[in-house]
Every structure is written in C-alpha cells, then in structure tokens.
N, C-alpha and C positions, 0 to 999 in steps of 0.2 A: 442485487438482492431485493429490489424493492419492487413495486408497482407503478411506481412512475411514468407518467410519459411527458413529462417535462423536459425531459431528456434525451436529448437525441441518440440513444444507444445504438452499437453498431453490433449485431450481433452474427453475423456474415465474415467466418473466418476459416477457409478452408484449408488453411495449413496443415500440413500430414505430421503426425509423428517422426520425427529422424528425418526428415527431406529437408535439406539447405534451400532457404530462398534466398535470395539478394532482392531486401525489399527497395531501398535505394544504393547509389553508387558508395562502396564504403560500409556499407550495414548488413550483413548476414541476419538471417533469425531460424534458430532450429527449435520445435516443439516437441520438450517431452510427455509422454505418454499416458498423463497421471490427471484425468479429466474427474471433477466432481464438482455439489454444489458452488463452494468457494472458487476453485480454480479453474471455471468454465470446460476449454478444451486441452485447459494444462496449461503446466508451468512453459513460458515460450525465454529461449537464453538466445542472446546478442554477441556476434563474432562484430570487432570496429578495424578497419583497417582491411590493409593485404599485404601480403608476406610477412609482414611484425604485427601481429596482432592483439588487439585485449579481448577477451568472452567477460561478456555483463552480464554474471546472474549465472553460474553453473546447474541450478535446477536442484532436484531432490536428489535422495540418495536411488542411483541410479545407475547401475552398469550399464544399461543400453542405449543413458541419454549420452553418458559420458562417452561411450565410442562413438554416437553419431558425432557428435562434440570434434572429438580426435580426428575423426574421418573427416569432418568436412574441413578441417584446418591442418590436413594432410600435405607436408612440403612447404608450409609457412610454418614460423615460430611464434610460438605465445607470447608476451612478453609480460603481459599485465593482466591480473584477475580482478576483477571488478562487484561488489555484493553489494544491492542495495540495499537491504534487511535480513536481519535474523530470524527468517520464519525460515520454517525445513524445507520448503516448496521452492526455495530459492537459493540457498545455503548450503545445504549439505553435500551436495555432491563437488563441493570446491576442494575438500582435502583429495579426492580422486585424480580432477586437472591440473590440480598444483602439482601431484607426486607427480603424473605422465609427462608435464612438463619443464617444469621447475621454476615455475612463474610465481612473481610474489603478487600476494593478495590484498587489494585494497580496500577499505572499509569504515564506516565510521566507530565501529570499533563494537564492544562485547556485547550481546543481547541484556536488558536491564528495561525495566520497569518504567514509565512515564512518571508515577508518584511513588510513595512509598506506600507498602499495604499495612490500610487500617487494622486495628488491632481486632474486629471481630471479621477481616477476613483468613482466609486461608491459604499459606501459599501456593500459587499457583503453578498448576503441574501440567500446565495446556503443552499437549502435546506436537502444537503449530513452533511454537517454542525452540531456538537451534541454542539452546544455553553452552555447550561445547566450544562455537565460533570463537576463530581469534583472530585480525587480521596481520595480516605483517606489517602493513602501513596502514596508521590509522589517519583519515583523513579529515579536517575542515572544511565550513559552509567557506564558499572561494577558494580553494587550492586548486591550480593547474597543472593535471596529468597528463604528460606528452609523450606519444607514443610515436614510431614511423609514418607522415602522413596523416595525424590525429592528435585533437589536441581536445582533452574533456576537464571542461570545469565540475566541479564537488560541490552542491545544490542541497544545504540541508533539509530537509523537507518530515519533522518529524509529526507524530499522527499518527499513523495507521502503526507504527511502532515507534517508540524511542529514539532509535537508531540510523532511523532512514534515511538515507542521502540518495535524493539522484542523478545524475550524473551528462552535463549537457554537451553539445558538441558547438559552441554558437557559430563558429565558423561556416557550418551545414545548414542550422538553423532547426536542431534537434535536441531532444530532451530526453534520455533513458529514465522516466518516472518511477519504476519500480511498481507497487502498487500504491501508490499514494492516487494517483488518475487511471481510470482504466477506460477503456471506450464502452464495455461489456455491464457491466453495472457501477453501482454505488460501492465504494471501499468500506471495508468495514470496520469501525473504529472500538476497540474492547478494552472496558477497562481494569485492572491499571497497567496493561501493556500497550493500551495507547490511550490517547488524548483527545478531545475533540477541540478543546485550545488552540491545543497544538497543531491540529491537521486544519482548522480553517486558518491562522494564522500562515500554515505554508502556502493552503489555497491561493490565499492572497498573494505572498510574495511568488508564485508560479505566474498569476496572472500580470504582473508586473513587469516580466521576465519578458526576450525577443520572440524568443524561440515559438514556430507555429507548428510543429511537427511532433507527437509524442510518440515513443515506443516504449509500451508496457511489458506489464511484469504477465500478464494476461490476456488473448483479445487482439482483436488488429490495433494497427496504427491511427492516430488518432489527429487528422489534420484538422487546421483553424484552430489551435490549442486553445486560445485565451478564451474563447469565443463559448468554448464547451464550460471549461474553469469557470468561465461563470455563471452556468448554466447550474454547476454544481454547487456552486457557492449558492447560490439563490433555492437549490435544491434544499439544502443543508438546512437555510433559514425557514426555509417553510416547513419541516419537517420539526422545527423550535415551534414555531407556532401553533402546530398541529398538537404538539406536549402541553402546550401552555391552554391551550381550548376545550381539550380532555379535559385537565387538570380543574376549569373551569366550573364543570359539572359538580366535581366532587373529587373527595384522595382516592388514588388509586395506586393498586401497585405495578411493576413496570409488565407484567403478561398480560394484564385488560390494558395499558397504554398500546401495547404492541398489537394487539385485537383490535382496538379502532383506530390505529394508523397505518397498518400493511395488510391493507384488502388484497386476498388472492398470495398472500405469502405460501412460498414452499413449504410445508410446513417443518422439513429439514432445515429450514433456517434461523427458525422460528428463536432458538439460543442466542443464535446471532444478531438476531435483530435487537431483542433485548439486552445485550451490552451496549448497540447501537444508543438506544435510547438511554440508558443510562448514561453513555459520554455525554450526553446532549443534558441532562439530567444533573449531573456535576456542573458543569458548567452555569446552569441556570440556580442551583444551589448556592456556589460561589458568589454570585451576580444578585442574591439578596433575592430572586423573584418567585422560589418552591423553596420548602418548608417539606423537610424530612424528621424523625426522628433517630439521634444517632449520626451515624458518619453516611452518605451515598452511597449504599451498595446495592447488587443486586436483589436481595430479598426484602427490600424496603419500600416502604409504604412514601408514598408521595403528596403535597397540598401548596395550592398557591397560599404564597404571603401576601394577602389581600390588598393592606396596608400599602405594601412594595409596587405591588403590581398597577394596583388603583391609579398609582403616580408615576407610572412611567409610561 
C-alpha cells in the first residue's frame, strides 16, 4: 500500500481464480476470486500434503472458492483445517470446508482486539472483522501439527491482528505467513485490531527463524525470506522516522502525517494508511518521544516531546 521502492515487491502473480497450482512438491495454492485494494488478486488458500491433507486459509465466504477447494482435493481426505487470522478474507469460508469434510479447525483462537478500546473510542464494527470464528483446536506459538507426510509448526506472529499465527513446514524450509509478510506490499497494521509492537516484534522473531520460502495470505511466494523481513523491518523503521521529521516541523494530525509520507497513495487507501500511522504513533507515544492530547486515537492531534526527543 505504500510508495516504496525500498522494497523489492513482486507484483507478477498470474494465478487464475479456482486453478490448482502445485507451487512446490507438497504445496497446492488455489486463488479465490475476490481482488481489491487490500487483497491485491485475492484471497490465495493452501492444500499441504497428498491424499491426507490440510487447506491453510479457507478464503472468504464463498461457494465458488469452496468447490474449487473440494474439486481440487477431490479423492484425497482433509484432515486438518488451518486459519491463520480472523479477517473474513481468510476465515470465513472455513465453516463451508469443515461441514463438506469434517475436518477439525486449527487456530489460535477467537478474533479480539490487540489492546483494550480507550474510553473515547467506539467499538469497532470493521467489517474486515470474522468475530463469529471459533476454532476446534486452539493452538500455541511451538505446537507441532502432524499430518500424513507433513509436519507444521504454530509460529505466533501477532501484528497485523491479535490472533495471527503462521504456520511453518521446517522440514521443507517453508513458512505459511498469513498476512503478517506479503511479497505484494506493505501489511497493514490498524489499530486496536493490531499492533505495530507487536507485528515488528514478530518481524524479528520471523527473521530469526530457518525457513527461506514464504507463502502468503496474498501475492506470490516469496523466496530469500529473511533477507526481504529485513527489508521490511528497516522499511517499518524508516517510515518511524518519517513521523518523527513531520512531527518535527510542527503538531499535526494523522491525515497531513499521511499527506507528507505516502506520495502517490491510492487514495482508496488513504483510511488505511492512517491507522498505519497511528500504530507507529502509539508506539512512539508509549516510548515518551510524541506528545498527544488524551489517549492515541485516530482523530488526534500529534507533537514531539522535545525534551524526550532532544535526548535520545
């Protein structure tokens, strides 16, 4: 969603709607149908295995994704259902797979908030949101899910939501990230459904991690994993700096922050950016180095703490 070219994006993703690929030996990916700003060419959901299978990521609510789903895992059994977050674009269509096959669902468990909502916001009624979700198995950051032929580690990786876990194969030397990494842009972090604490703290521990192979929640596959993670990590930090140099000039609130730091933004994203900035926002809040009036929310006025800043 940004202007960056610090970043090596890969935006070259010719996958059709409802066509099975087998991108590596062991890995399916079928793309549903549901392309926009946020979800580039759509929601893309992962078949692991062959003949016992798990699908990562059922997609949105969807009959059409769901039989391409069935059809391509046609004469193999399901065994295990895999969500890496509670956004609808990845979620909802799980109660579908589940009934068709009778596979239980894994997950780190119910959609919920990163903080709790300050008392002059609202709550929120984001329609990105699967508040319904429940998994059958909720799972922890290290638990090993063993399938026919497959064996996936539970990767907490919260940020982009609460909830988000992804889901690794090390044996392959693969990562099912969700959208916490995408190859396609920058993840968007909104708050108080997510954290920007929290999504560079996974950052990190991702970069840490073996695995050089990622498969997202959006977007092709994304090799030399570590290598981009810190691409984005440094992304992240400069986009801090960027706040803090605005801030510099004088307070502002976060739509002129968003105006002199996303030259050429969509202007469809433009919402989105501005929670962007805000995570980043909170975080420098907390950190003693910007001066709000009130709790961090979107409609607030922003100013370096001089004093703070001067000395660090």
């Amino acid at each position: 969603m940004s202007d960056n070219d610090d970043i090596p994006f890969n935006r070259n993703f010719l996958l059709k709607p409802s066509v099975t690929e087998e991108v590596v030996p062991g890995v399916r990916r079928v793309l549903c149908d549901n392309p926009s700003p946020f979800t580039f060419t759509g929601t893309v959901s992962y078949i692991v295995g062959r003949g016992k299978v798990a699908i990562i990521d059922p997609g949105p609510d969807s009959e059409a994704h769901a039989k391409a789903l069935l059809d391509a895992v046609r004469g193999e059994t399901v065994t295990h259902i895999f969500v890496t977050h509670t956004h609808k674009d990845h979620s909802s269509n799980t109660a579908r797979i589940k009934a068709a096959t009778g596979a239980p669902v894994y997950a780190e468990g119910p959609h919920r908030a990163s903080r709790p909502y300050y008392d002059s916001e609202t709550m929120s009624t984001e329609s990105g949101a699967d508040r319904d979700f429940r998994p059958d198995i909720e799972v922890r950051d290290g638990d090993m899910i063993e399938g026919e032929g497959w064996r996936l580690e539970s990767v907490a990786t919260p940020g982009h939501t609460a909830n988000h876990m992804a889901f690794a194969w090390p044996e392959r030397g693969v990562n099912f990230v969700g959208d916490h990494v995408m190859g396609w842009s920058t993840t968007i972090v909104s708050p108080p459904d997510g954290s920007m604490v929290d999504y560079m703290n996974s950052l990190h521990k991702l970069a840490q991690r073996a695995e050089q192979l990622y498969f997202s929640g959006h977007g092709p596959q994304i090799p030399d994993a570590t290598r981009f993670v810190r691409f984005l990590i440094r992304h992240r930090q400069a986009r801090e700096a960027s706040i803090l140099h605005r801030l510099a000039k004088g307070e502002a609130d976060i739509q002129t922050l968003v105006r002199a730091i996303y030259i050429g933004l969509d202007p469809r994203l433009s919402a989105a950016a501005g929670y962007s900035v805000l995570a980043h926002l909170e975080d420098l809040v907390a950190r003693g180095l910007v001066l709000t009036d009130g709790d961090p929310v979107i409609g607030g006025r922003y100013r370096l703490d001089h004093d703070d800043f001067g000395s660090n």
